[in-house]
C-alpha positions as CSV (number, residue, x, y, z in Angstrom):
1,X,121.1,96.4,93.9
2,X,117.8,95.2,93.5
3,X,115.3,97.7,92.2
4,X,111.9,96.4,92.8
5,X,109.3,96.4,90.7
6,X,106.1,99.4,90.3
7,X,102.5,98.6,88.8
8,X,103.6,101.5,86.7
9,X,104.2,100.2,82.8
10,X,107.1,103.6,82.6
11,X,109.0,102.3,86.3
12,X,109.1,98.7,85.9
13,X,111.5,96.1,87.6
14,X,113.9,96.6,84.4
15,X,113.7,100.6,84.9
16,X,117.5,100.9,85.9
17,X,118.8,97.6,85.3
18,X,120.8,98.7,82.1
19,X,121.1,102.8,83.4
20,X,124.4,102.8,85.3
21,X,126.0,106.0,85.2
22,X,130.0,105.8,84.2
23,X,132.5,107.3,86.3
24,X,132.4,110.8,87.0
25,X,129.3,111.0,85.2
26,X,126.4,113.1,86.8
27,X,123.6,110.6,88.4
28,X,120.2,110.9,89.2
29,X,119.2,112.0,92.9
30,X,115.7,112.2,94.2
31,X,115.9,116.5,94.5
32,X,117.0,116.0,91.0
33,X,113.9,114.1,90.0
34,X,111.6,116.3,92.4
35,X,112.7,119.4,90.1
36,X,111.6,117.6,86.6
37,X,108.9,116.3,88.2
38,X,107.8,120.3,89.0
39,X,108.6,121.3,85.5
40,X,106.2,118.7,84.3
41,X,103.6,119.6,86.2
42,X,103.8,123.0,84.6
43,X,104.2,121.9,81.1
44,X,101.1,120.2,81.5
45,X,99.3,123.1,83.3
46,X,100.2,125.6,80.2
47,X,98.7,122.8,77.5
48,X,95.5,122.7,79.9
49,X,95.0,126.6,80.2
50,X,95.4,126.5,76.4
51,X,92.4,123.7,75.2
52,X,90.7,125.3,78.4
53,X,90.4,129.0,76.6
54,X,89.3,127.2,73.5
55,X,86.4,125.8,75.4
56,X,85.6,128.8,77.4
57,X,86.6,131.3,75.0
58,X,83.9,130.5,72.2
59,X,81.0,132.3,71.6
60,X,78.8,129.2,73.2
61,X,80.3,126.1,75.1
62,X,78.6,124.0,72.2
63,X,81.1,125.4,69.9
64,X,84.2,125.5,71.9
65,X,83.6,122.0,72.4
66,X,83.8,120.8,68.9
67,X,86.4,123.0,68.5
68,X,88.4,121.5,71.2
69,X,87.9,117.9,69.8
70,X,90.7,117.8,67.7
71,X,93.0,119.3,70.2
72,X,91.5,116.4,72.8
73,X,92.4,113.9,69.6
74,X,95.8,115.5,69.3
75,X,96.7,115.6,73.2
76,X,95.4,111.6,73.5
77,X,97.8,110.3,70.2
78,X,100.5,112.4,70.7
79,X,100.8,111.8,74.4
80,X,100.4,108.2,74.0
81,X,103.0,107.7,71.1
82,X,105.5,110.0,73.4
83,X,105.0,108.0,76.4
84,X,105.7,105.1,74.2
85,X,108.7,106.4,73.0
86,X,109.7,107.5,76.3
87,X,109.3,104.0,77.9
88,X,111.6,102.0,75.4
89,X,114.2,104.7,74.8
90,X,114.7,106.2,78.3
91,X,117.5,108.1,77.3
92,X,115.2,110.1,75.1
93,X,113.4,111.1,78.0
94,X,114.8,114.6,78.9
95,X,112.9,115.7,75.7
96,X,110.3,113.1,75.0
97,X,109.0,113.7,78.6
98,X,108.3,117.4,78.5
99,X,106.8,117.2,75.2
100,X,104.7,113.8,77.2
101,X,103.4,116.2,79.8
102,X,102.2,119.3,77.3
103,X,100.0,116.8,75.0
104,X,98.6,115.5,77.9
105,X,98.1,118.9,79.0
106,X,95.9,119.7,75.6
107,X,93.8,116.8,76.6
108,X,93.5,117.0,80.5
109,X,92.2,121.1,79.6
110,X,89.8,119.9,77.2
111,X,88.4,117.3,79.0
112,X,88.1,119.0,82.2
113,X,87.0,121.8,80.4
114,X,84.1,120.1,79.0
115,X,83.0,118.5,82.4
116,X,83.3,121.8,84.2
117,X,80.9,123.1,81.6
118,X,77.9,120.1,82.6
119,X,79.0,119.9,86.6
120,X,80.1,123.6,87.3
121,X,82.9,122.9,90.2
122,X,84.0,119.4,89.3
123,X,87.5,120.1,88.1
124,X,88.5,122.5,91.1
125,X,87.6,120.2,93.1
126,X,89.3,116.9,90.9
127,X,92.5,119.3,91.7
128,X,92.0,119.5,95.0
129,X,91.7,115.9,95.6
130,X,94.5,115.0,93.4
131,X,97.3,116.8,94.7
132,X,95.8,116.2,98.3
133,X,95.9,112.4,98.1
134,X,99.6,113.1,96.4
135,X,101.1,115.0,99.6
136,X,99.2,112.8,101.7
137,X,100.5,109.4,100.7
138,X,104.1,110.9,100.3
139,X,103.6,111.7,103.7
140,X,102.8,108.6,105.0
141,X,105.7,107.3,102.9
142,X,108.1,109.0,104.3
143,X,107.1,108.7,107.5
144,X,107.1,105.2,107.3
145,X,103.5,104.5,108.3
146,X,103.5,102.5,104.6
147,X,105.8,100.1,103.8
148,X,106.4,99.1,100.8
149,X,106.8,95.8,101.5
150,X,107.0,93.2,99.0
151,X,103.5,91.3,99.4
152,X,102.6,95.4,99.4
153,X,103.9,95.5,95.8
154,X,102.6,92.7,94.4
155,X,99.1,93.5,95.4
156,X,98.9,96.6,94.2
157,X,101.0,95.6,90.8
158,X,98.0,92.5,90.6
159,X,95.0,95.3,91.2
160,X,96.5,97.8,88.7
161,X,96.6,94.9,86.0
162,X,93.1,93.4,86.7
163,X,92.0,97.0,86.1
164,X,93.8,97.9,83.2
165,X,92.8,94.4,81.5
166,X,88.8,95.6,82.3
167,X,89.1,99.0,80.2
168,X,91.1,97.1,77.9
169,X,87.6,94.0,77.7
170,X,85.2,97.2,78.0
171,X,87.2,99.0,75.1
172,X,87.3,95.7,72.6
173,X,83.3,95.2,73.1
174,X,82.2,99.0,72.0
175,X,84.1,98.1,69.2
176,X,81.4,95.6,68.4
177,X,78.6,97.9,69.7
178,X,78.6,96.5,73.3
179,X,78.2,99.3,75.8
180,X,79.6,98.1,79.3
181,X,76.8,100.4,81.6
182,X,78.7,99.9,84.8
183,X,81.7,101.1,83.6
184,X,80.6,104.4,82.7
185,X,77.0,105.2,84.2
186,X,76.5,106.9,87.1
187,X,75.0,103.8,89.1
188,X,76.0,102.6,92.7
189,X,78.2,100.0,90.8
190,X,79.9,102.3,88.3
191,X,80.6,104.8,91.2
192,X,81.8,102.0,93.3
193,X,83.6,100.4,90.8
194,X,85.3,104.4,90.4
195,X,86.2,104.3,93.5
196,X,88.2,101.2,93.9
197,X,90.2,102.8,90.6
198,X,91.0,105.8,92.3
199,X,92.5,104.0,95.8
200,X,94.2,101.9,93.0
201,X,95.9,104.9,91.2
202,X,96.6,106.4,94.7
203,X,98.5,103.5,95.9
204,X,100.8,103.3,92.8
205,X,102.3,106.5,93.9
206,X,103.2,104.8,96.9
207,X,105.4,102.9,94.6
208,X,106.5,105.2,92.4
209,X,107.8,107.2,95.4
210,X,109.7,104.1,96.6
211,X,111.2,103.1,93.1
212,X,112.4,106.7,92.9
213,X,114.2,106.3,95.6
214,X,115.8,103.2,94.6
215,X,116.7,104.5,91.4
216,X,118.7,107.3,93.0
217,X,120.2,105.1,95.3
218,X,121.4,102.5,92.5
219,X,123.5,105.6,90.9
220,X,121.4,105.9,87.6
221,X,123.1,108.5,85.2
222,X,121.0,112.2,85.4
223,X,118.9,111.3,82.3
224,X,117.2,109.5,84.4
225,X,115.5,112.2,86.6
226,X,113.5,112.8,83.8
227,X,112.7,109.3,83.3
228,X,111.7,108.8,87.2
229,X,109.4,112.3,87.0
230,X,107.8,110.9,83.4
231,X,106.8,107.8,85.4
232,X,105.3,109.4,88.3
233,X,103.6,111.9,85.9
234,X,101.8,108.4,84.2
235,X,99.7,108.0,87.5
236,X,99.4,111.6,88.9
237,X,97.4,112.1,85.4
238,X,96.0,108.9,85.8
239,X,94.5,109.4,89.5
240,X,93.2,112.9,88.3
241,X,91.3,111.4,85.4
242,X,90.3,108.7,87.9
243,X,88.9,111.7,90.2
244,X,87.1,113.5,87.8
245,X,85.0,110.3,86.3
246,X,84.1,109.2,90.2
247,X,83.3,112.8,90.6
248,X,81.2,113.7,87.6
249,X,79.4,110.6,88.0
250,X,78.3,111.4,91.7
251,X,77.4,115.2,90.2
252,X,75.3,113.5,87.4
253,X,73.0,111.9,90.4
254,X,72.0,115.0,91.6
């Protein structure tokens, strides 16, 4: 069966194309995956509450958040090198995955945490928007009022990259002490520019929901599950990022 292909770097095209599950052998459904996916979400919510007291929990906000900076550091690295590990040992992923979603817990509490503290409201309402633009385009998934069609996927694969390869530009230049304004001021551009990111992250649910469902359907062996909800997990956290920026920014102007 053909699996398609996600702008997601943990559910590409090669995803399942070596996870067949042997006879008899467990394999991965999409209820299955739904369940990890839940569990994920609340690994991540306990490392958030965690860096979130350190910030809050200090005798000033000044302090608690330079306290906080080496749990941000820790949450960033640790995440990253278990996503990594995640991504080219799948198998791995029933522990590497829960261990993915608290570090990026630790960081997601920090930073919010921080942000909260300049733009009092922000973050409730970066939740908000998050998990309402995640129910909304699973329902109009399921429904069928998007397709993911394959013109569909190759858009939104080419959008993702052309994004990814401007933070990667913007990143290499502060290295040499040039500061990319529109990326990260709170001008019409930069907001703008936001705002095409988040419809971006939002529509690579669209095919993570798909590929999930394609992975269940080729049979992959249970591992898997966790492998499918690590993926989605990569742009939910994304998209909220993604949500809090636009929104800080637009906060800032006021």
């Amino acid at each position: 069966m053909n699996i398609g292909r996600s702008a997601n770097p943990a559910l590409n095209k090669k995803t399942f194309a070596n996870s067949r599950s042997l006879a008899g052998e467990e394999v991965m459904t999409v209820q299955g995956t739904v369940n990890k996916i839940f569990l994920m979400l609340l690994l991540v919510l306990a490392g958030a509450i965690y860096t979130w007291k350190i910030v809050f929990g200090a005798v000033d906000l000044q302090t608690g958040s330079q306290q906080v900076t080496i749990w941000l550091a820790v949450g960033g690295i640790g995440g990253f090198i278990a996503a990594l590990v995640t991504i080219f040992k799948k198998s791995f992923a029933p522990y590497s995955g829960p261990v993915y979603a608290v570090l990026e817990g630790l960081l997601l509490g920090g930073l919010s945490a921080m942000l909260e503290a300049q733009f009092p409201g922000v973050v409730v309402q970066a939740v908000a928007l998050t998990f309402g633009t995640l129910f909304t385009l699973l329902f109009l998934y399921k429904s069928g009022l998007i397709k993911v069609t394959q013109k569909f996927k190759i858009g939104i694969i080419a959008a993702t990259g052309g994004i990814f390869l401007v933070y990667l530009i913007s990143f290499i230049l502060q290295l040499f002490g040039v500061h990319v304004g529109f990326m990260y001021n709170n001008s019409a551009i930069s907001i703008g520019f936001s705002i095409i990111v988040v419809i971006i992250a939002a529509l690579n649910l669209v095919l993570d929901f798909d590929f999930i469902e394609q992975g269940a359907a080729a049979g992959a062996p249970k591992y898997m599950e966790w492998y499918a909800a690590f993926g989605l997990m990569v742009t939910l956290i994304w998209l909220y990022i993604e949500i809090l920026r636009l929104l800080s920014k637009i906060a800032s102007r006021r």
